[in-house]
C-alpha positions as a Python dict, from the first residue, in 0.01 Angstrom:
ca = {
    (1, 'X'): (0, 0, 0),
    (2, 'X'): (-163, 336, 144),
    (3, 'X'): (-513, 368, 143),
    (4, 'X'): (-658, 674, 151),
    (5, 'X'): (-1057, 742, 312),
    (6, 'X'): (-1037, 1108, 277),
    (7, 'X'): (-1380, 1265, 122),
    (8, 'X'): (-1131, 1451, -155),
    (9, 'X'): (-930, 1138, -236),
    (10, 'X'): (-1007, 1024, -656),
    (11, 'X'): (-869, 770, -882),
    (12, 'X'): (-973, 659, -1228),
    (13, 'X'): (-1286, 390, -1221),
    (14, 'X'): (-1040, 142, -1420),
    (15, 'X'): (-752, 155, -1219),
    (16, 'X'): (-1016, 169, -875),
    (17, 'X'): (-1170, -165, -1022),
    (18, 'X'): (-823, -354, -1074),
    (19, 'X'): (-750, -200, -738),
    (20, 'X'): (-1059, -350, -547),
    (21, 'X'): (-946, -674, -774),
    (22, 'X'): (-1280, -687, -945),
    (23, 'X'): (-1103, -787, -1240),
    (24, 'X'): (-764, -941, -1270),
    (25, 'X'): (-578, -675, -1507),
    (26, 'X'): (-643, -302, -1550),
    (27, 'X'): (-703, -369, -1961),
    (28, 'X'): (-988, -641, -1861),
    (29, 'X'): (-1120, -317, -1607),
    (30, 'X'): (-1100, -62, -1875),
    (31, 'X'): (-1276, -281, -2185),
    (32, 'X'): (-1612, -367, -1932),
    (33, 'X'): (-1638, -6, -1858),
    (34, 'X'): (-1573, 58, -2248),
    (35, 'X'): (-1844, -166, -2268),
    (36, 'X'): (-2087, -11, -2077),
    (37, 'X'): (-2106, -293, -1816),
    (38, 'X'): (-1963, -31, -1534),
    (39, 'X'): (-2220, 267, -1382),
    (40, 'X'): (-2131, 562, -1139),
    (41, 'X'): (-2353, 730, -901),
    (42, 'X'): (-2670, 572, -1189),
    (43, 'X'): (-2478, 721, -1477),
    (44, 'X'): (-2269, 505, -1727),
    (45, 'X'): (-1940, 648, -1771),
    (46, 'X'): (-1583, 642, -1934),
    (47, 'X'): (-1250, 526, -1786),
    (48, 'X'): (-1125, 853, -1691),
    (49, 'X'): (-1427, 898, -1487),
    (50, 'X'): (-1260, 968, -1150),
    (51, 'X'): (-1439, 772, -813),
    (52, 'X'): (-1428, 904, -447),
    (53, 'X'): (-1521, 788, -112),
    (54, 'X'): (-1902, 784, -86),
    (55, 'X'): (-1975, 718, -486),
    (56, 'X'): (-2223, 419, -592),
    (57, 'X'): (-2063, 177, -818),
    (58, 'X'): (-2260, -64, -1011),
    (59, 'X'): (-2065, -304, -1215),
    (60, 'X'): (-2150, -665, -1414),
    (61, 'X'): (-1848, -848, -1397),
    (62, 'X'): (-1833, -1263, -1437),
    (63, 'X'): (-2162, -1292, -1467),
    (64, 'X'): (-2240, -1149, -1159),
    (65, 'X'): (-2407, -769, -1094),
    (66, 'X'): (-2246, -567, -793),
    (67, 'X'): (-2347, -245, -607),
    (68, 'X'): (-2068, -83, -396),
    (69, 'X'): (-2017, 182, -208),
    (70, 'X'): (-1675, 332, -244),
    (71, 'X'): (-1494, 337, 127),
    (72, 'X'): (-1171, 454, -27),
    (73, 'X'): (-892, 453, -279),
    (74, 'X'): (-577, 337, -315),
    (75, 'X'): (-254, 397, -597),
    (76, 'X'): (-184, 49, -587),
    (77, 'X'): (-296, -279, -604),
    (78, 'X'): (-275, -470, -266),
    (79, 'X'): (-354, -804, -81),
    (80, 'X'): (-739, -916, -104),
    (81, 'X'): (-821, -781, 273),
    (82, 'X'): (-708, -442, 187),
    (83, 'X'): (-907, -447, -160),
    (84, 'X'): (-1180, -537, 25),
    (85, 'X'): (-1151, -218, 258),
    (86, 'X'): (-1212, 18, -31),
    (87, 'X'): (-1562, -86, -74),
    (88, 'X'): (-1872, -197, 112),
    (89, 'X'): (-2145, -401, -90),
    (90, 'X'): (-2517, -311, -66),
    (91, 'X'): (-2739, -548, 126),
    (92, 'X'): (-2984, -591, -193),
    (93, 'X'): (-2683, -680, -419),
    (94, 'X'): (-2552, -914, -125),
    (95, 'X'): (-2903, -1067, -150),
    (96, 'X'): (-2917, -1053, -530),
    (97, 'X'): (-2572, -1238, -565),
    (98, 'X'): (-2689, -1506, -311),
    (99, 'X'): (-3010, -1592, -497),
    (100, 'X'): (-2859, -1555, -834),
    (101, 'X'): (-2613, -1845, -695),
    (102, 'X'): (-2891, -2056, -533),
    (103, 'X'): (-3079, -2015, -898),
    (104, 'X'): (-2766, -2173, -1087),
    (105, 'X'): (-2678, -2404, -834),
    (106, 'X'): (-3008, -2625, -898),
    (107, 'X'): (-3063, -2483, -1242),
    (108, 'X'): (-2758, -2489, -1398),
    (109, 'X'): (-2679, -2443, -1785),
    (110, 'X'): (-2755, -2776, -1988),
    (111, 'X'): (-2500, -2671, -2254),
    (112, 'X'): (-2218, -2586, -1987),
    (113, 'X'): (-2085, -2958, -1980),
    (114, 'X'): (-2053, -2942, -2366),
    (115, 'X'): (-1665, -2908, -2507),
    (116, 'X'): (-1553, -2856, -2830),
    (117, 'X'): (-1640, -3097, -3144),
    (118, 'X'): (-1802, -3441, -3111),
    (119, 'X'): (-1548, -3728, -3044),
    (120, 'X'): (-1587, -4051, -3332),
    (121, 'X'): (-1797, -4218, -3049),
    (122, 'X'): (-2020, -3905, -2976),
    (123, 'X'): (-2066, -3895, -3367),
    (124, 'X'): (-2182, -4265, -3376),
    (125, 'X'): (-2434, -4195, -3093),
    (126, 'X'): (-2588, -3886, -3251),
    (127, 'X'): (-2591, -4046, -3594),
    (128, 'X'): (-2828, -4362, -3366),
    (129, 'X'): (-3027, -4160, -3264),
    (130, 'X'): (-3116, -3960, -3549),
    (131, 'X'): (-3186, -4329, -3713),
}
């Protein structure tokens, strides 16, 4: 896997994202940018927008925001250290993630635990309480 730094270097946004391994296929990359969950440079944009060294990517992806700085691109996906050579996060998303984190860590979801239907003896203690 060749990365490349150089100023003139481009690659689509979807295939930069499954690249960098913010998502796990290029289809999952493609549909949040479809979606309008994916930004360049402050402008939303399609997946043939092409990304170079020096561009501001801001992307919501499992449940998380990030803001990146594109270092570099490659034509292939690699290892997790090399993805993480092609960009550099911003200290204010660093700081956003970790407090976002330290928010659902003491407040978490009430309805997260909750699976499926009701089992027979989850029925019987709904239908007590409700008398």
């Amino acid at each position: 896997m060749q990365v490349d730094f150089e100023p003139d270097a481009r690659l689509r946004i979807d295939k930069w994202l499954w690249c960098a391994r913010f998502f796990k296929t290029r289809s999952l990359a493609a549909e949040a940018v479809e979606r309008g969950r994916v930004s360049v440079n402050g402008q939303p944009c399609k997946n043939s927008r092409e990304v170079k060294p020096g561009d501001t990517v801001v992307l919501e992806a499992h449940q998380q925001r990030w803001e990146v700085v594109v270092k570099g691109v490659t034509a292939s996906r690699g290892p997790a250290p090399v993805a993480q050579t092609l960009y550099a996060e911003t200290a204010e998303s660093q700081a956003r993630r970790q407090a976002e984190a330290e928010r659902r860590r003491y407040q978490h979801e009430p309805t997260a635990e909750i699976q499926g239907r009701p089992t027979k003896r989850d029925r019987r203690r709904i239908d007590d309480f409700r008398g």
